[in-house]
N, C-alpha and C positions, 0 to 999 in steps of 0.2 A: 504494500500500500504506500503512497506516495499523497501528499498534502499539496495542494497548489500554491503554493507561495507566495507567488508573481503575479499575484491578480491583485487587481486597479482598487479603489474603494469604491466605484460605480458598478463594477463585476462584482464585488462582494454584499453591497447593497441588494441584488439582483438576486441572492439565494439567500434572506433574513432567518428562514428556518428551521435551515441544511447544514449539517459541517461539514463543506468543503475539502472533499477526498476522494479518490480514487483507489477503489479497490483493484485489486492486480486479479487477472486471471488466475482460478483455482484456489481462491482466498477465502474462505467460510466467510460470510457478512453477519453482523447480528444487529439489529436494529436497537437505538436506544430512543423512546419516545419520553415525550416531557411536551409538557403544558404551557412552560414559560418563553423566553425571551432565553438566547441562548446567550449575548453577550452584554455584561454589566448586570447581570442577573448570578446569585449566589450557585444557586442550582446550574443553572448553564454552563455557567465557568467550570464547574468541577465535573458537570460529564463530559464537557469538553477536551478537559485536563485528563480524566479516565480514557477515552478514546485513545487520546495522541500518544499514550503511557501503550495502551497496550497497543495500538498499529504499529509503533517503533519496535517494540521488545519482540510482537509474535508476527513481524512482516512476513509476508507468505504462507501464514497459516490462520489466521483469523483478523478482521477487519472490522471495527466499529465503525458507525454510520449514525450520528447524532438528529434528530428533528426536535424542534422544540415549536411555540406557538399554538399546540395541537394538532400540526400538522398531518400527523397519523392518528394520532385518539387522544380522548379525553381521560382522567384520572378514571372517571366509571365503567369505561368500557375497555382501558388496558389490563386489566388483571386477566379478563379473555381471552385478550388477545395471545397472554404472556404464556396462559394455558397451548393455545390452538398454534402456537410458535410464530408467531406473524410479526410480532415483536419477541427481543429473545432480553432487553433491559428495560426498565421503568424507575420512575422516584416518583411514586405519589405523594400525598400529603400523609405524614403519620396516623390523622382521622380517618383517611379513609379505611386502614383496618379494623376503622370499629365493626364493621360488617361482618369480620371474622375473629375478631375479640376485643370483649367491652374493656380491658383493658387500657386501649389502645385513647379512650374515653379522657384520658387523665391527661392528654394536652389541650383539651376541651376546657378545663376547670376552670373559673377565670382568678386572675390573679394567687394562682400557688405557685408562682415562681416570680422573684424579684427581675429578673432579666436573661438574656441567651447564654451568659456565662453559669448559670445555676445549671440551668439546661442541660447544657453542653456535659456539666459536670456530675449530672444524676444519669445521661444515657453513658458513661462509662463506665458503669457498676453492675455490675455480675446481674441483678435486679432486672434494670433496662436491657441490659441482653438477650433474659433469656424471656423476654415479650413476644420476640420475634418465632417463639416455641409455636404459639397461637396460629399462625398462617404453616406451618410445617403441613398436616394434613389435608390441607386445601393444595400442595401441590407447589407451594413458593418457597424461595430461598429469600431470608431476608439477611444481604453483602454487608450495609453499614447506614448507621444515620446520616447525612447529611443539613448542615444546618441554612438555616435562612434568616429568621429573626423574629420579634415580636411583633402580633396583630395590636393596629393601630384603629379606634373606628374612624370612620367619617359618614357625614350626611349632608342633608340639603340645607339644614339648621345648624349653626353653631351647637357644641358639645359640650359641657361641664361638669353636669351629673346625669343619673342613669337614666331620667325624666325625659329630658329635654327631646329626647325623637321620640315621645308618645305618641302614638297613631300612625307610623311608617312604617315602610315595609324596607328589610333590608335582604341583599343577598347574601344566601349558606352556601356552601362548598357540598354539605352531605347532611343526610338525616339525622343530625346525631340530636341525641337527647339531652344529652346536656346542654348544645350553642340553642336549643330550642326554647327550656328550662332559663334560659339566662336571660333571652329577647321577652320570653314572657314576662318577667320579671321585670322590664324595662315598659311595659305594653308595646312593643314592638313584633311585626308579624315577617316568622319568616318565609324565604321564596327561595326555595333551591333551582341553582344555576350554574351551569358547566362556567369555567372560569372565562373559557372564551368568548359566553355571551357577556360577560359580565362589562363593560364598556357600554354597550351597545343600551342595555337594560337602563344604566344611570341616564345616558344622555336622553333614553324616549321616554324615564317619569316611569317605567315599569316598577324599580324598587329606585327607594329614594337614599338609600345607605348601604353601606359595607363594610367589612372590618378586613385590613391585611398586613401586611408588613411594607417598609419604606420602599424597598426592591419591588414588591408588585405592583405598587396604589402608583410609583412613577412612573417605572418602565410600560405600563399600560394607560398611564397620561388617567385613571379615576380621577385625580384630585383636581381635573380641568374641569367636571363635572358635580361637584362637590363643592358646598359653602365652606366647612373646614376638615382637617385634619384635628381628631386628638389623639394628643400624648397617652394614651394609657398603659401601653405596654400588658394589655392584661393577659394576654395567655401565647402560647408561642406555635410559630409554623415553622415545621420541618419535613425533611423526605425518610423513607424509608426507598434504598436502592433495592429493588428487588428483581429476582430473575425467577425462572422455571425450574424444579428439580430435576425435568427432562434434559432441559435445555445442559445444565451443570454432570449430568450425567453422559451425555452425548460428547463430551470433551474427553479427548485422551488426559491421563492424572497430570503431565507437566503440564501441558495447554492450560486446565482447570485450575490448578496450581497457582503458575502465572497470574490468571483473570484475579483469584481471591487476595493474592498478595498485592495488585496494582490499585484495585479498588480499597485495603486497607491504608496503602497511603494516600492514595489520593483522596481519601475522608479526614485523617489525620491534615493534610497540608492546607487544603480547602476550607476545611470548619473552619480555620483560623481568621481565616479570609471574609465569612459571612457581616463580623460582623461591620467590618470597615466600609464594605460593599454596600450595609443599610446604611450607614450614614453617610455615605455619599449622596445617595439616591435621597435621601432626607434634604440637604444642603441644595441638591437639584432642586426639588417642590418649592424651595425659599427663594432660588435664585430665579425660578420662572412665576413670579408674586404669588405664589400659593400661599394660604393661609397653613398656619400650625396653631395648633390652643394646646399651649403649656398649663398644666392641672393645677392646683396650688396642694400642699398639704393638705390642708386642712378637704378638699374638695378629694383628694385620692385616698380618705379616708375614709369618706362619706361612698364610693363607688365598692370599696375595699368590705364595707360593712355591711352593704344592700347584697355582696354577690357571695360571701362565705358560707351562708348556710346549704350553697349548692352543692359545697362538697360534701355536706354529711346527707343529703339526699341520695347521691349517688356512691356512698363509700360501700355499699355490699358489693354494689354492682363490679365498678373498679376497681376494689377491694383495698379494704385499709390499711393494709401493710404497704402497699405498692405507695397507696397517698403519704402514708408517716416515711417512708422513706424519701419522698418529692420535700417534703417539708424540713427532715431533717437535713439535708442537702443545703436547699436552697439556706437554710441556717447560718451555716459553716463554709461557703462559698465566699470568701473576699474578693470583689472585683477590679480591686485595687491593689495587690497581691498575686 
């Protein structure tokens, strides 16, 4: 496999959500779909960085081939795909495995994690590991987390407290019960929507809010659609890289080998990366007059104390070991440190 190098930046404009490469004759291809923006996007850069890791190291014997934008499928419809080989990589959102376990529920909670370094620092524990158990009998191999950063809301109304978008409707990623449990709570009504329409949705008045991270609400231009941005950092979006146990099975052991240890670093070098990536893409929204509404204490107290009781609604489900250990974390994480 060979990269094209020497292309123009109106040639590369021309493929926004392709990685750019050439597989060689007699080169296994494996397809990696993703939903995002492949460049200046946390997610993108790092399958990008996985591709290019393993095209160099297994040239002539297996080739990645990156889409992102939705180009191939959506988060609901790639885990099929991932089955039926059509895609052979994906990073959905970590919620999406709530559909194969409620575990998966506990990035949903809102505000059990102070920020992506807490995060970061509880999916590295034997705990967070072995979640990925959960999708084993469905057929999936879950490679590594992958981070992004913390959901931010925005709506048509300025934001403050959990009141102020009463009677709107905003868009969800997935059915989960908890982000549904949270809206209710806000009287807000939700509208599940493939991320792709979701642009589309705010500009025609379909839903009039959303919640995501700096990287998405930019790179997808929401907040040009949107009265403000807030700060609240209440609960975090990340991937879960995943593949097929076919697909990982069909590999001779060095081949497989290879893929598992490329993907270990490229999760390790990448995480590092997510979170510089949101705050760029933050600084972006300001630099294009977006609006941002920074929370005051006393008001993320007030959000902090409307939204706690959700985790003891839901602790059988997710189970309270899994939560006391989110919390003990987040505790003992210095971000500053």
């Amino acid at each position: 496999m060979k990269f094209l190098q020497t292309l123009t930046l109106a040639a590369l404009a021309a493929f926004p959500a392709q990685l750019i490469a050439q597989c060689d004759q007699g080169e296994r291809v494996a397809r990696f779909s993703l939903i995002t923006a492949l460049q200046g996007h946390p997610k993108g850069e790092a399958a990008l960085a996985f591709a290019e890791q393993v095209n160099t190291q297994l040239d002539g014997t297996l080739c990645v081939e990156v889409y992102g934008r939705s180009e191939l499928y959506n988060d609901d419809d790639v885990f099929e795909a991932l089955l039926n080989d059509d895609v052979q990589f994906a990073a959905p959102g970590v919620t999406k495995f709530g559909a194969y376990s409620d575990q998966f529920e506990l990035f949903n909670l809102p505000f059990l994690f102070d920020g992506p370094l807490q995060v970061m620092a509880f999916l590295e524990t034997e705990m967070a590991q072995s979640m990925t158990d959960g999708i084993s009998d469905d057929g999936f191999v879950g490679l590594g987390y992958w981070a992004n950063g913390m959901r931010q809301y925005s709506a048509t109304v300025p934001m403050r407290l959990p009141s102020d978008a009463s009677g709107l409707s905003f868009r969800v990623s997935s059915s989960s019960p908890v982000t549904a449990e949270v809206l209710r709570r806000m009287n807000i009504t939700p509208v599940k929507l493939s991320f792709s329409k979701v642009y589309d949705a705010l500009a025609s008045g379909e839903v009039q809010g959303q919640e995501n991270t700096w990287a998405n609400i930019q790179k997808e231009e929401f907040y040009l659609e949107q009265a403000a941005v807030t700060e609240t950092n209440h609960n975090y979006i990340g991937y879960l890289v995943v593949t097929s146990q076919a697909f990982l099975d069909s590999l001779d052991p060095d081949t497989r080998q290879t893929v598992i240890d490329i993907m270990k670093l490229t999760t390790h070098e990448r995480n590092r990366f997510a979170y510089e990536i949101n705050q760029a893409r933050r600084q972006d929204i300001l630099d294009d007059d977006g609006v941002i509404i920074t929370l005051t204490p006393e008001e993320l107290a007030i959000w902090r104390a409307e939204m706690k009781p959700v985790w003891d609604q839901f602790r059988s489900s997710i189970g309270g070991d899994l939560i006391d250990a989110a919390v003990e974390i987040n505790a003992t994480v210095d971000p500053f440190n």
